[in-house]
N, C-alpha and C positions, 0 to 999 in steps of 0.2 A: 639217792642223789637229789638235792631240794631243784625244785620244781624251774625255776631260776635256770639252772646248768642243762636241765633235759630240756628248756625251749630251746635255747642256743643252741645245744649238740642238732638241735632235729633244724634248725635253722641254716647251719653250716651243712649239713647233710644234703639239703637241698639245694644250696648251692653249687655243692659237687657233683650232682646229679644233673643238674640244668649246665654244669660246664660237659659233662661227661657226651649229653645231647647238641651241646654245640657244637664238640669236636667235628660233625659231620663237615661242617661248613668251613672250619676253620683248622689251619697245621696245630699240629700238636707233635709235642715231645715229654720224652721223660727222662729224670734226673735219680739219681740213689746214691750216696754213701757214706763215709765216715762225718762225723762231727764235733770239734772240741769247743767248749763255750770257758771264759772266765765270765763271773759276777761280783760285780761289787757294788754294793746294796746300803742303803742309809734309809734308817728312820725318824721320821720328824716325834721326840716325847714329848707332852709340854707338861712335865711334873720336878717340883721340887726333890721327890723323894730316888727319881733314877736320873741319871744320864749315861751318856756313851761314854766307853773308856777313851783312853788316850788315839785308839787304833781309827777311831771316829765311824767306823763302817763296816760291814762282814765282807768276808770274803771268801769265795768258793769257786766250784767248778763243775761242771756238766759236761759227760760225754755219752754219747750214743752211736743213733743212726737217723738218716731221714729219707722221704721220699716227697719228690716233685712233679705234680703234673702242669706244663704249660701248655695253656690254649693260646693261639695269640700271642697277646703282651699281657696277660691276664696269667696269673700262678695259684698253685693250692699246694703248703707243703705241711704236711705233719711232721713232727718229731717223735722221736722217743729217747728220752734222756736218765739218764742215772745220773742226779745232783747231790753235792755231797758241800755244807756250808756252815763255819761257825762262826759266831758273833762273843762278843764281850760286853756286859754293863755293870756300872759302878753303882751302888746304893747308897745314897747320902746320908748321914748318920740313922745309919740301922737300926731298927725298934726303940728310937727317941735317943740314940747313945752319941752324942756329938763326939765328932772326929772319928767314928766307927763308918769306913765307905767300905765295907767287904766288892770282891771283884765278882761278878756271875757269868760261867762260860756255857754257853750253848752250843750244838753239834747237832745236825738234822740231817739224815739221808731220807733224800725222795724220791719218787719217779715224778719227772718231770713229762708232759705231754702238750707242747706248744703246736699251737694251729696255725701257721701265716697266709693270710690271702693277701695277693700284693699284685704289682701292676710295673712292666719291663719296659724300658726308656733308652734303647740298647745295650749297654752290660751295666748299666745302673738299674735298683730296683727300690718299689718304694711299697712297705710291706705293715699291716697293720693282722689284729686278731687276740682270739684268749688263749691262757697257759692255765693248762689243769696240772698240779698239784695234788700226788698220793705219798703221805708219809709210811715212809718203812721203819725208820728207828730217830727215837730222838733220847741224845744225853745230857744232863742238866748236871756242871759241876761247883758247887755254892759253899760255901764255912765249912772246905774239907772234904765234903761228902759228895761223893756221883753217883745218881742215881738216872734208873731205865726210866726215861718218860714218855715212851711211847701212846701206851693206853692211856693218856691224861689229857690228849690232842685230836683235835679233828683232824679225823686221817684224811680231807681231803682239803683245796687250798684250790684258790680261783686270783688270778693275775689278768691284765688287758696290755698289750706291748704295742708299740710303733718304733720304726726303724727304717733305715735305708739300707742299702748292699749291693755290692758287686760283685760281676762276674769274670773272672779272669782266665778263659782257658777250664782248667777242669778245679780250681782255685776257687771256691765262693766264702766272701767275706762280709759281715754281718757287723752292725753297730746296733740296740735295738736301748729303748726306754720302756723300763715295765714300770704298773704299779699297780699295789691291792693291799690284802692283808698280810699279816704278818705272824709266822708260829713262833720268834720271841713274846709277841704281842700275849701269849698264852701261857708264856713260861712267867709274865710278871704277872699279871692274874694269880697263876696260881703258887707263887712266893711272894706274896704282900698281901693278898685277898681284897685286893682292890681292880678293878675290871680297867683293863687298858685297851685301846685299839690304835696301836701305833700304827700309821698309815706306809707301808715299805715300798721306799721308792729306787729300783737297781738299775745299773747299765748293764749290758750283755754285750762281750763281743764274742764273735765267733767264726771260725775258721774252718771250713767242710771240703772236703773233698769227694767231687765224684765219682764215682766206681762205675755208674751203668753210661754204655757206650751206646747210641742209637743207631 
């Protein structure tokens, strides 16, 4: 894991440990259970040789579980997500062939693992943190052919979100803004062999229900 993600991880660590010590002082509760996310994701390319198909954006979805601890007005909730996303791009005359734009589909399953620390305004909440990103399989379908691309990709992927959400009952609902890298970003790299780092900027929203009773 580069050095980058093990400060952070050991930074939010401490965090949760200084809330865990505050609890003394301050009510606390806990929260746990289901979670459904849709994404839809756009990336800024700035090359003549790709652009976005007609569909303009990917489109996917995330489900899991999560768990929340409230101190206060103060929150820490992790996820744990199974995301499943695929995108489309056009290549503008392919290997110099004017009017050859072949279509490229891409398909990623990952586990997704989003951190929120956030702060409670009555059943409004305002919720910022990072999303770690582990690819489990990625297919790449190009001039006919699909092929496994998993081993050809960083299996791991780093995202930063802010969002707001409410609480409704046992009802918590999520609107959030991510952005980071991008595993199309890797799939043109390595179909044009020219290095891209398209910047992937998503919405998220999401609908969770809670299961643990206090």
């Amino acid at each position: 894991m580069p050095t980058k993600l093990k400060t952070l991880l050991l930074v939010l660590i401490m965090m949760c440990m200084s809330s865990v010590v505050s609890a003394q002082v301050y009510s606390t509760d806990h929260q746990a259970g289901a979670i459904l996310k849709i994404v839809s994701a756009r990336m800024n390319i700035n090359s003549e040789l790709v652009s976005t198909s007609s569909t303009e954006s990917e489109v996917g979805y995330q489900f899991g579980g999560f768990y929340r601890v409230n101190i206060d007005r103060i929150y820490v909730q992790p996820e744990l997500l199974f995301s499943k996303i695929k995108t489309q791009l056009v290549f503008n005359d392919y290997n110099g062939v004017s009017g050859f734009n072949p279509l490229a589909q891409f398909e990623f399953n990952t586990l997704e693992v989003p951190i929120n620390i956030g702060y409670r305004i009555g059943n409004l909440r305002l919720m910022m943190g990072p999303s770690f990103s582990i690819l489990i399989s990625g297919e790449r379908s190009f001039l006919n052919e699909v092929q496994k691309v998993t081993s050809e990709y960083n299996r791991t992927n780093f995202m930063w979100h802010w969002g707001i959400g409410g609480d409704f009952q046992r009802i918590f609902i999520d609107i959030k803004y991510e952005s980071g890298l991008s595993k199309t970003g890797e799939s043109l790299s390595n179909l044009i062999g020219r290095e891209f780092v398209p910047k992937q900027r998503q919405w998220v929203f999401s609908v969770a229900l809670n299961l643990l009773r206090n």
